[in-house]
N, C-alpha and C positions, 0 to 999 in steps of 0.2 A: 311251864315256861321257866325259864333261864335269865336272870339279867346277871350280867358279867360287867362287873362295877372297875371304872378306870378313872381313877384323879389324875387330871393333868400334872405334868413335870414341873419340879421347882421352876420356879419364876423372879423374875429380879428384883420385884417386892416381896416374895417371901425372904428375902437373902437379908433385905435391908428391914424386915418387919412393919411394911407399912399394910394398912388396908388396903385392900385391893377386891373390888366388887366387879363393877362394870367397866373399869379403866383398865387401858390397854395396859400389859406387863410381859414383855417377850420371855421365853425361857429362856434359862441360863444355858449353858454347854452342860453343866450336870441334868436339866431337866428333859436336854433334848436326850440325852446317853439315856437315860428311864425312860424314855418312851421309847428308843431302840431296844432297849432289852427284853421290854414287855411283849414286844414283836416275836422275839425270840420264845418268850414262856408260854407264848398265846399260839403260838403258828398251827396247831392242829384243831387248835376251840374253832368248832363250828357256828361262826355267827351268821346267823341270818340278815342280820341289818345293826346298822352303826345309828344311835338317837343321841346326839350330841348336842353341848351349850352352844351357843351360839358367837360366845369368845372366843379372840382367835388362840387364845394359851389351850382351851382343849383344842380346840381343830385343830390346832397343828400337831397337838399329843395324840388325836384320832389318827392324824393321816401317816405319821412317823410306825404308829400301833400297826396298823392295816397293810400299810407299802404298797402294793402293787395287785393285791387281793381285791379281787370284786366282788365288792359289800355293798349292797344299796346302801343309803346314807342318809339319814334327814337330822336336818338342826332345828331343833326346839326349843325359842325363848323360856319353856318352863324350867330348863336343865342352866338356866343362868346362875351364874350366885349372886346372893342378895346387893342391893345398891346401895352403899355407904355414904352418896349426894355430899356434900360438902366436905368430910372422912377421908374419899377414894384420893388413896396414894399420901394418905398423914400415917404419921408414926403416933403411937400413945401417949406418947411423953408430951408430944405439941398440944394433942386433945388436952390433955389436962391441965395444961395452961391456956390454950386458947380460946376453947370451947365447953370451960371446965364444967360448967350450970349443967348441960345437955351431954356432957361424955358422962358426967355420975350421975343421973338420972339412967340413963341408958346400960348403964352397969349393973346399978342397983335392980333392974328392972326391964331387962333384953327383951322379953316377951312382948311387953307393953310400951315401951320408952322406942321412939326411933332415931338414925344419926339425922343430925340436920340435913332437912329438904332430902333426907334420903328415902328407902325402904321399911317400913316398919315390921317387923317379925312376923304378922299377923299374915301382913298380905304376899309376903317370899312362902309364907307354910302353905298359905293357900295356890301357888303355883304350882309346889313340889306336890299338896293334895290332886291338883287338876291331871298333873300327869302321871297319878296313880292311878287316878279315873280314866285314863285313857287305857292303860294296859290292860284291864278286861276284855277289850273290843279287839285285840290286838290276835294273828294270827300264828305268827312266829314263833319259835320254840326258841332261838337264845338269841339274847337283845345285847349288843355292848354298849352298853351305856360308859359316855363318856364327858365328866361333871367337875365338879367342884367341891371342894372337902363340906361347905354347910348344907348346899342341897343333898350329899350319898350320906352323910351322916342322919339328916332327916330323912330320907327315903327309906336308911335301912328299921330306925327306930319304926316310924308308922308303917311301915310292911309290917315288920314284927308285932303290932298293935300295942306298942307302945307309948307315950306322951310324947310331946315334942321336945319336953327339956331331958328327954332320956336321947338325944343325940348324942349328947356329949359321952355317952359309954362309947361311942363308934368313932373313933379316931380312924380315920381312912389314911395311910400313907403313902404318899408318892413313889413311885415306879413300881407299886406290887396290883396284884387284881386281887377282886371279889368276887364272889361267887353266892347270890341268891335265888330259890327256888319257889317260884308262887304260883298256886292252886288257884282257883275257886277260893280267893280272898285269904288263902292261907299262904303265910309265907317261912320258909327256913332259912337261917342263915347257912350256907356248908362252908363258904372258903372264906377268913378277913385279912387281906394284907398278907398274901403268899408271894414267895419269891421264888417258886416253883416251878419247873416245867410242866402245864398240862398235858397229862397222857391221856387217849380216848378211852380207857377203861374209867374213869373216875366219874 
């Protein structure tokens, strides 16, 4: 199996650096052009099915991606990105005065610490876990998964069997794809952050 890794297009809280978890963030004009190009780099990957977040910043990067292609489709609350509850849509600076007790707690201590009334690190790994468990079960040879930079970063680390704080080596970038291959609980990284056109020989 194939998952063919797509982070949504910049968005207008990435512009302005705020958190941005479950609160709506339309893309920018640059984030809709990356999901048009992706179109371009992707048009001969044969995807079987589209497993996308359930935000509309990826589904609108899903459907910009796909165009007119008939891809079955399903959206999966596990492909959300984590909930930042009180956070969604503050800049850091505000946290550090406003909410300063709980933003350095939570710095100090991401794993364990969570944003007020929001998501705690524990139970977002445990989503992105649930829908690694599901891809065993799964029949399809290439999957476009299409997510959010903290859930593919964790996704590609625990494929790879690695810790969860080893996300942070996977930097996903906006408008490029990835490309991972998973066995029988084995997985390889082959593509991070290409801006290439996929050719069917590769």
């Amino acid at each position: 199996m194939r998952l063919w890794l797509v982070r949504h297009g910049e968005t207008e809280a990435n512009v302005a650096g705020l958190y941005s978890g479950h609160a709506p963030t339309p893309l920018t004009a640059k984030g809709i052009a990356q999901a048009q190009a992706l179109h371009g780099l992707l048009r001969n990957a044969p995807f079987d099915r589209l497993l996308c977040s359930e935000l509309e910043r990826a589904r609108h990067t899903a459907r910009l991606v796909l165009q007119a292609r008939e891809v079955p489709r399903q959206i999966l609350p596990e492909l959300n990105e984590m909930f930042f509850g009180d956070w969604e849509m503050r800049h850091h600076r505000d946290l550090r005065l406003e909410d300063a007790e709980n933003y350095a707690a939570w710095c100090a201590d991401w794993q364990n610490a969570a944003p007020t009334n929001g998501e705690g690190f524990s139970a977002f790994a445990r989503r992105v876990e649930r829908f690694i468990g599901q891809l065993a079960g799964r029949q399809e040879e290439n999957l476009l998964v299409v997510s959010h930079q903290g859930v593919l970063s964790l996704l590609i680390a625990r494929l790879l069997g690695m810790p969860a704080e080893a996300m942070w080596r996977f930097r996903v970038e906006q408008g490029c794809w990835s490309a991972l291959d998973f066995c029988e609980g084995f997985a390889t990284l082959k593509v991070l952050n290409s801006r290439a056109v996929w050719q069917p020989d590769e």
